[in-house]
C-alpha positions in Angstrom: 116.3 97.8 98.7 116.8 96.2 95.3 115.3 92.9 93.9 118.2 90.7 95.5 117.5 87.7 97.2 118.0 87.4 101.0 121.1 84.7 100.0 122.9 87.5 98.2 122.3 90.1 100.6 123.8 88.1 103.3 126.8 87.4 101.2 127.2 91.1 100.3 127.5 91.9 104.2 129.9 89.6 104.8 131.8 90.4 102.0 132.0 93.9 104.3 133.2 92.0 107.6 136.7 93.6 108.2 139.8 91.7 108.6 140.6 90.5 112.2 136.3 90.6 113.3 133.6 88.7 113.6 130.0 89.2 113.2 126.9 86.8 114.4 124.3 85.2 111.9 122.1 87.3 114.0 124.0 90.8 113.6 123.4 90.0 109.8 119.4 89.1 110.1 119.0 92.3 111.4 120.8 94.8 109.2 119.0 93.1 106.7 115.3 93.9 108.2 114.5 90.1 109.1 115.9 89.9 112.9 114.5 86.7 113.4 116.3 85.2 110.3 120.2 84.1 112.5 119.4 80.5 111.0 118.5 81.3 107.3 122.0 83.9 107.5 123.2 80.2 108.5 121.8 78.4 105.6 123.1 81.2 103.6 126.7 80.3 105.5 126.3 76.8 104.9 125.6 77.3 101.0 128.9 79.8 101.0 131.6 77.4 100.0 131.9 77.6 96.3 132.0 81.3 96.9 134.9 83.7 97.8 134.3 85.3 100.7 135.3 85.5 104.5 132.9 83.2 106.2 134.8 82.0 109.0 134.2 85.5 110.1 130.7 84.6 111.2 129.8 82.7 114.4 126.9 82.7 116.5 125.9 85.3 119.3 127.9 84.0 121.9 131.0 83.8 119.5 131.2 80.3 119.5 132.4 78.6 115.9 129.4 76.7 115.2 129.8 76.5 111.3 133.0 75.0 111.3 132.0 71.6 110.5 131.7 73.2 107.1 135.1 74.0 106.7 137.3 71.8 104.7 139.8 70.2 107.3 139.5 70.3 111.2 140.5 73.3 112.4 140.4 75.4 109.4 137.7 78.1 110.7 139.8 78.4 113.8 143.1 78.6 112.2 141.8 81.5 109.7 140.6 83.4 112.9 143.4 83.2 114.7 145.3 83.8 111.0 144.0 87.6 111.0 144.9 87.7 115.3 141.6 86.8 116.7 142.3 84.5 119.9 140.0 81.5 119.9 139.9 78.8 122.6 137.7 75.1 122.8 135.8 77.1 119.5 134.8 79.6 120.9 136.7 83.1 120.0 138.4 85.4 123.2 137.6 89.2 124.0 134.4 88.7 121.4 133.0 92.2 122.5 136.5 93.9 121.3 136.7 91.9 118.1 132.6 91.8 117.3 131.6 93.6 114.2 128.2 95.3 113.9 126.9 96.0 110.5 124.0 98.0 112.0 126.1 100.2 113.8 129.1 100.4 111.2 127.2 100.2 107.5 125.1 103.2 107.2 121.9 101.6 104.9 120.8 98.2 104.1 121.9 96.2 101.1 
C-alpha cells in the first residue's frame, strides 16, 4: 500500500466503478482493509464534489440513494443512474444484486 490517504484511496476505487453499477460505502471500506469504515467512504463521498468522478455510483448496502442530497438539483443522483440503465424507484435502485459492483471480488489488490 502506498502513503495515500484513505480520502484518495476511496476516490481511486470509485474512479474504477463501471458504467451502469453501483457499489456500497461498505463494499469500498473493505477493499480498502478498514471494513468498518462505510461512513468515513461517506465523508469521502460527501467531500467528492469538486472532483470528477462517478459518485452517484455509490449508495448504501441496501442500494438506497442516501447521498443524494449532495447532488446539485433534486433528482440528479437518480437521473444519472437511470442515465447509464440502472432502474431506480422511491430512491432506492431495482435488481441491486444484478447491478452491484464488488471491488473485492472484481479488483485483484488494494489501492
Amino acid at each position: 500500500m502506498t502513503n495515500k490517504n484513505f480520502y484518495e484511496k476511496v476516490y481511486e476505487v470509485v474512479q474504477l466503478i463501471p458504467y451502469g453499477r453501483v457499489t456500497s460505502y461498505g463494499a469500498i471500506a473493505t477493499y480498502l482493509g478498514t471494513a468498518r469504515s462505510a461512513r468515513m467512504v461517506g465523508w469521502a463521498m460527501n467531500n467528492s464534489s469538486k472532483k470528477d468522478m462517478p459518485a452517484h455510483r455509490v449508495v448504501n448496502r441496501k442500494g438506497l440513494l442516501t447521498g443524494k442530497h449532495h447532488f446539485n438539483g433534486t433528482n440528479l443522483m437518480q437521473q444519472l443512474l437511470e442515465s447509464e440503465g440502472i432502474k431506480v424507484i422511491d430512491n432506492q435502485i431495482q435488481d441491486f444484486e444484478n447491478v452491484f459492483w464488488n471491488p473485492s471480488q472484481e479488483l485483484s489488490q488494494i489501492i
